[in-house]
MARDREN-382230 format. One record per residue (C-alpha): z, x, y; residue in three letters. Coordinates in steps of 0.2 Angstrom, whole numbers, padded with zeros to 4 digits, always signed. Layout:
REM MARDREN-382230
ZXYALA/...
REM end
This chain:
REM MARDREN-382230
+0890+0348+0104UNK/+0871+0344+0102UNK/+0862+0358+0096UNK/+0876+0367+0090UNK/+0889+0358+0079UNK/+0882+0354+0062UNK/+0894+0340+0057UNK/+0887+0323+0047UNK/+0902+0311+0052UNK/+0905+0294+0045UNK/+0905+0281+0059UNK/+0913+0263+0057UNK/+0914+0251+0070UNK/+0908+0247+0086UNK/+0918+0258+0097UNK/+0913+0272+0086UNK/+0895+0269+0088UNK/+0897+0266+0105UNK/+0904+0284+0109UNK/+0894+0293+0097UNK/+0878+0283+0107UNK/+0885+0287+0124UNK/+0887+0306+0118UNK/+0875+0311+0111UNK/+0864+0303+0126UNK/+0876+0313+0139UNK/+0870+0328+0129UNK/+0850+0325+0128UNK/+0839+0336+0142UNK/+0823+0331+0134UNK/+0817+0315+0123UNK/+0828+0302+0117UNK/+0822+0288+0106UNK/+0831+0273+0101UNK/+0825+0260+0086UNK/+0837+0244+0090UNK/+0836+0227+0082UNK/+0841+0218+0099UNK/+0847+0233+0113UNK/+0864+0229+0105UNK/+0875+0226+0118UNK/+0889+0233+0114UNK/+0881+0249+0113UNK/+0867+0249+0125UNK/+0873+0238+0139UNK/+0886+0249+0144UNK/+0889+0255+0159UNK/+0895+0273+0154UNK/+0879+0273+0142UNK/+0868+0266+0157UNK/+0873+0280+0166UNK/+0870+0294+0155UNK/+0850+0288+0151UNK/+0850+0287+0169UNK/+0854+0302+0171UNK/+0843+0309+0158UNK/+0828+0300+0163UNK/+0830+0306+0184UNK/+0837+0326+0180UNK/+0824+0331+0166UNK/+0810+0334+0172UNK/+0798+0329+0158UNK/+0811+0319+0151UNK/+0804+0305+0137UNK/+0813+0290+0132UNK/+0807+0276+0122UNK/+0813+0262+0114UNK/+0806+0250+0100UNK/+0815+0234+0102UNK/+0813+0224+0086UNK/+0820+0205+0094UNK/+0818+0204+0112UNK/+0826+0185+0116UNK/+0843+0192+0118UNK/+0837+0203+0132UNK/+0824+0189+0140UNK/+0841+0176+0141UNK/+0856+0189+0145UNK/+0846+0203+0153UNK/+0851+0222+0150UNK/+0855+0238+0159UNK/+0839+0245+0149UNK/+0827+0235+0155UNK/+0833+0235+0173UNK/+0833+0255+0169UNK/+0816+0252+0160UNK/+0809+0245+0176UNK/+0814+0256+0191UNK/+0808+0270+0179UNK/+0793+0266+0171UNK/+0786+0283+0170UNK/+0801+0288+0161UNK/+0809+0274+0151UNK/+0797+0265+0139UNK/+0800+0250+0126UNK/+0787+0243+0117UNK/+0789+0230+0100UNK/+0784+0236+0083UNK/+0770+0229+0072UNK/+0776+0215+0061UNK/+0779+0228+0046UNK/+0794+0234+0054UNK/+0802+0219+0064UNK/+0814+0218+0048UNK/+0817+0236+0045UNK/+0837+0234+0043UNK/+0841+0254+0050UNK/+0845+0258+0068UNK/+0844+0274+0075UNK/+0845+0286+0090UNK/+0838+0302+0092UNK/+0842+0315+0105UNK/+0831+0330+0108UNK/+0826+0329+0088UNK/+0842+0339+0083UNK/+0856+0324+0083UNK/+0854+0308+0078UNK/+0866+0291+0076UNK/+0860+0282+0061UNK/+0867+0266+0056UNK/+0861+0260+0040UNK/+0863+0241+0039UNK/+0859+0231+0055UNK/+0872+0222+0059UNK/+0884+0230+0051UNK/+0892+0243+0061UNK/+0893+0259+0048UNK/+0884+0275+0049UNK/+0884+0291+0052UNK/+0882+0305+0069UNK/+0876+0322+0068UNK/+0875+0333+0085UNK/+0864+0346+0075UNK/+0854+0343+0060UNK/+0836+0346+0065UNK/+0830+0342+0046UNK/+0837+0325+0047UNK/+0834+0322+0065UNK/+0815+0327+0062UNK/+0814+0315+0047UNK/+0818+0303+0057UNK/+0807+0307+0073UNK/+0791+0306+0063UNK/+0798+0288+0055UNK/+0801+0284+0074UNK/+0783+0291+0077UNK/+0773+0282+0065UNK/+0780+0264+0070UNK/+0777+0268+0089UNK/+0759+0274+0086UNK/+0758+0257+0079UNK/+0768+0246+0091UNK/+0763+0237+0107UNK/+0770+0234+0123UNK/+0780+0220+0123UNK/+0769+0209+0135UNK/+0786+0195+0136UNK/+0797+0208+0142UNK/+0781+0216+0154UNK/+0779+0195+0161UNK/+0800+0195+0161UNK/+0800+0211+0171UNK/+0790+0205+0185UNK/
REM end
């Protein structure tokens, strides 16, 4: 339970990222922040998952999520349920690309209200670990999150691609 259970949990494997993403986003009332190499589709594009940022971004009033998408040509060619979200909610859905210094950076993550996180430590690799309540952690990597979106820009191909 976010915000409650304190438990670091090895994940391994797509289906296990998958759920542990879709939780932990069912679970968020206030900011969720995602850094993705490509809006992994297995994880992101999801319908269930979909739903649950949708959710998030219409019922909580000052609700905040943002994105920093490192490689956008997946998206551009196949399209995604986050950038169609991304565009019917502008005011509440944000991705943006970050400076050059990070478009390597091997770690993903998602954060839900800065207490649980997903972290997966190798991109592409699909081990990692979920934690529904460890603020520390969670915080630690919020302000990482923070610092590379002070710094990124809007992505101007997915802002052209969305009109």
């Amino acid at each position: 339970m976010l915000g409650t259970t304190h438990d670091r949990t090895p994940l391994s494997g797509r289906d296990q990222f998958a759920l542990a993403c879709e939780c932990l986003t069912s679970q968020s009332r206030r900011r969720l922040t995602i850094f993705t190499f490509d809006l992994d589709p297995p994880l992101y594009d999801r319908e269930p998952f979909a739903e649950a940022l949708r959710r998030l971004a219409l019922e909580g009033r000052e609700s905040r999520i943002q994105i920093l998408l490192q490689e956008n040509l997946k998206v551009q060619q196949n399209g995604h349920r986050l950038l169609n979200l991304a565009r019917r909610l502008p005011s509440r859905i944000e991705i943006r690309r970050p400076i050059n210094d990070y478009i390597d950076f091997p770690e993903n993550f998602l954060i839900a209200d800065t207490v649980g996180y997903v972290h997966r430590s190798r991109f592409p690799d699909y081990q990692g670990v979920i934690d529904f309540n460890d603020p520390l952690r969670a915080i630690r990597l919020q302000e990482l999150f923070d610092h590379i979106w002070e710094r990124s820009e809007q992505d101007i191909e997915l802002r052209q691609f969305s009109l």
